[in-house]
C-alpha positions as CSV (number, residue, x, y, z in Angstrom):
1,X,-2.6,-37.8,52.7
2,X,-5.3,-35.2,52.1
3,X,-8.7,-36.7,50.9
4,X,-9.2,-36.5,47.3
5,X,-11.5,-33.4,46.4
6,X,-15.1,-34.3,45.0
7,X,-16.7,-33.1,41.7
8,X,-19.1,-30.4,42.6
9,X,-22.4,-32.1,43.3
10,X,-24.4,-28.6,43.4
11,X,-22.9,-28.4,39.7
12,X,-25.0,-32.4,38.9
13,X,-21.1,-33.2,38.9
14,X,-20.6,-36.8,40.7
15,X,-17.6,-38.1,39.1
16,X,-14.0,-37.1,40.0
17,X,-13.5,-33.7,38.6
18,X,-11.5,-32.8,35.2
19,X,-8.6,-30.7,35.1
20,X,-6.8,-29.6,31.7
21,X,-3.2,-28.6,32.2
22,X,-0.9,-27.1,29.7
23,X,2.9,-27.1,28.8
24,X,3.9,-24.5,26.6
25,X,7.1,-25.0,24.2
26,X,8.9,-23.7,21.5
27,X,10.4,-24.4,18.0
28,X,11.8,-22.8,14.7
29,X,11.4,-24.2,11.3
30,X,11.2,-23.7,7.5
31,X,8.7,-24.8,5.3
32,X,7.3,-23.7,2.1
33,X,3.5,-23.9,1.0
34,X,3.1,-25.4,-2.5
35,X,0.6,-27.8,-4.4
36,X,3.0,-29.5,-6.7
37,X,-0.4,-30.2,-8.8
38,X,-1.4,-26.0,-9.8
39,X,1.1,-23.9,-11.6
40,X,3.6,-21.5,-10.5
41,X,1.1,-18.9,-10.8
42,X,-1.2,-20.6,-8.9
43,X,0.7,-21.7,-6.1
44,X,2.3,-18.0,-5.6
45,X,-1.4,-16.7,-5.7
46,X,-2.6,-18.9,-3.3
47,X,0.4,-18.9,-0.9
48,X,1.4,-15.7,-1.5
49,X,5.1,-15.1,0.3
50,X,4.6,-18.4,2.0
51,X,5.5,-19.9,-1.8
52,X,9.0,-19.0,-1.5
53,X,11.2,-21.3,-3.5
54,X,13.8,-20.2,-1.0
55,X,11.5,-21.5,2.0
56,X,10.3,-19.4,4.9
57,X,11.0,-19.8,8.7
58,X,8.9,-19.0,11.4
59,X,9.2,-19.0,15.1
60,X,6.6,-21.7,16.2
61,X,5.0,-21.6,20.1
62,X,3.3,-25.1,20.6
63,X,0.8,-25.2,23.5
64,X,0.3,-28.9,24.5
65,X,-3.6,-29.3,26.7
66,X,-4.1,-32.3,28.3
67,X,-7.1,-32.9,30.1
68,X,-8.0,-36.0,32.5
69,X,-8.8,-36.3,36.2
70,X,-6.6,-35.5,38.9
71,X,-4.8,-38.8,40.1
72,X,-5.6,-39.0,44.3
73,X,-2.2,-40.7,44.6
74,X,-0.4,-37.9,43.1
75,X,-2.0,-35.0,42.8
76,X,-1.4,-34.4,38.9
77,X,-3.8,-35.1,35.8
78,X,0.2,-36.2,34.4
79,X,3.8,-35.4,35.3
80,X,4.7,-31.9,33.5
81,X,8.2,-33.5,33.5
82,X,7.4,-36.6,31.7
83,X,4.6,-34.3,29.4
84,X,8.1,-31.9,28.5
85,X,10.6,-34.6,27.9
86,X,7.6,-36.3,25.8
87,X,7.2,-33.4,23.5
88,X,11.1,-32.4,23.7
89,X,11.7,-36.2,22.1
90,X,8.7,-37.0,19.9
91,X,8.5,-33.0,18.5
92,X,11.0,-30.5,19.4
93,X,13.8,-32.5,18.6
94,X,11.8,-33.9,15.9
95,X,10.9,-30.6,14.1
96,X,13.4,-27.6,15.7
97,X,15.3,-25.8,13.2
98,X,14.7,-27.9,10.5
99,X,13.4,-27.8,6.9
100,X,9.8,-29.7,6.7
101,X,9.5,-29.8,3.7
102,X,12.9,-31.3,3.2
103,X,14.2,-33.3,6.5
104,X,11.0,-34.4,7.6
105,X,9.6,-37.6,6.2
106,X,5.9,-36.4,7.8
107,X,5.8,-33.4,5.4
108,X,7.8,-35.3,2.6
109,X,4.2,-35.5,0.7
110,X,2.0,-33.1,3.0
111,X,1.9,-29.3,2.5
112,X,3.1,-28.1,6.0
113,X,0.8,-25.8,6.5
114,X,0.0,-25.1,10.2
115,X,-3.4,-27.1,10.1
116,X,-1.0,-30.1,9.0
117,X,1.5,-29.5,11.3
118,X,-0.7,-29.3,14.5
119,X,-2.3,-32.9,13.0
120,X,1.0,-34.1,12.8
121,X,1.9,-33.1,16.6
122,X,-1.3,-34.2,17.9
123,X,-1.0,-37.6,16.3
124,X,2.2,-37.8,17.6
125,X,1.3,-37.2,21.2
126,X,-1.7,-38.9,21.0
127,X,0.5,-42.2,20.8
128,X,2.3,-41.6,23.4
129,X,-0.8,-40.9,26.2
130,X,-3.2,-42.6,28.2
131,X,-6.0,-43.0,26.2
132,X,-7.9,-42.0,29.6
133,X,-6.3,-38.3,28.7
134,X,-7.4,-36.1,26.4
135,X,-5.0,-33.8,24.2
136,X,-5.8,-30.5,22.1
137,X,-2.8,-28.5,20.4
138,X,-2.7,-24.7,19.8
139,X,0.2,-23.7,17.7
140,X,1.2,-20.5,17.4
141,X,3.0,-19.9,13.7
142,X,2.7,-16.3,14.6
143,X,2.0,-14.0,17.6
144,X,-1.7,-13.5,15.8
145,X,-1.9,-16.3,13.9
146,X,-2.6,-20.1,15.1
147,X,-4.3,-23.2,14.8
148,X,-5.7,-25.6,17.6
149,X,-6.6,-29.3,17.1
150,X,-8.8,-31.1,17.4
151,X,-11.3,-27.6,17.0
């Protein structure tokens, strides 16, 4: 077995070095932005297009960071293959061509906004990690526009 590479002592770095890996992955949904507390009128102002009483879809790209130290035993900060099937059964499957608003019970009372949702993912994920790892989501509700918690 090769020896375990050491943090970068030139850099003040003595403990085993970080690594953030990501695992990119992709869902569709509708939602619909509304405050059932403002008007009509309000809410289309505010929400503009997103306000549609028909709903909206989008295309969502979830990036999933997880940062921790590289294990010596096996080489990885964690198994891509147990991070996929983790996000393929607690959030793709969870979310994927679905109506939050309507056949979620996490946006049942939440606006799912993209802020919300990448909460929602997070604390999702964050359940099911070591608490030795850390996690940050970037979601992508549109080629230019995302979000990424925790900021």
């Amino acid at each position: 077995m090769e020896n375990y590479p050491a943090g970068d002592a030139a850099a003040g770095q003595t403990s085993p070095p970080r690594v953030a890996v990501f695992r990119k992955e992709h869902f569709n949904a509708a939602h619909r932005l509304n405050n059932p507390n403002w008007s009509d009128e309000k809410n289309a102002r505010v929400y503009g297009k997103c306000n549609n009483t028909n709903y909206h879809g989008h295309n969502y790209d979830l990036i999933v960071q997880v940062t921790g130290e590289v294990d010596p035993e096996i080489g990885y900060v964690i198994d891509m293959k147990l991070l996929s099937d983790l996000i393929k059964e607690h959030v793709t499957d969870r979310f994927d061509h679905k109506n939050l608003n309507l056949d979620t019970e996490e946006f049942a009372d939440l606006n799912p906004s993209a802020e919300n949702i990448a909460i929602i993912i997070y604390n999702i994920l964050r359940n099911q990690l070591s608490e030795s790892l850390t996690l940050k989501i970037r979601l992508y509700e549109t080629e230019r526009n995302f979000v990424e918690y925790p900021a």
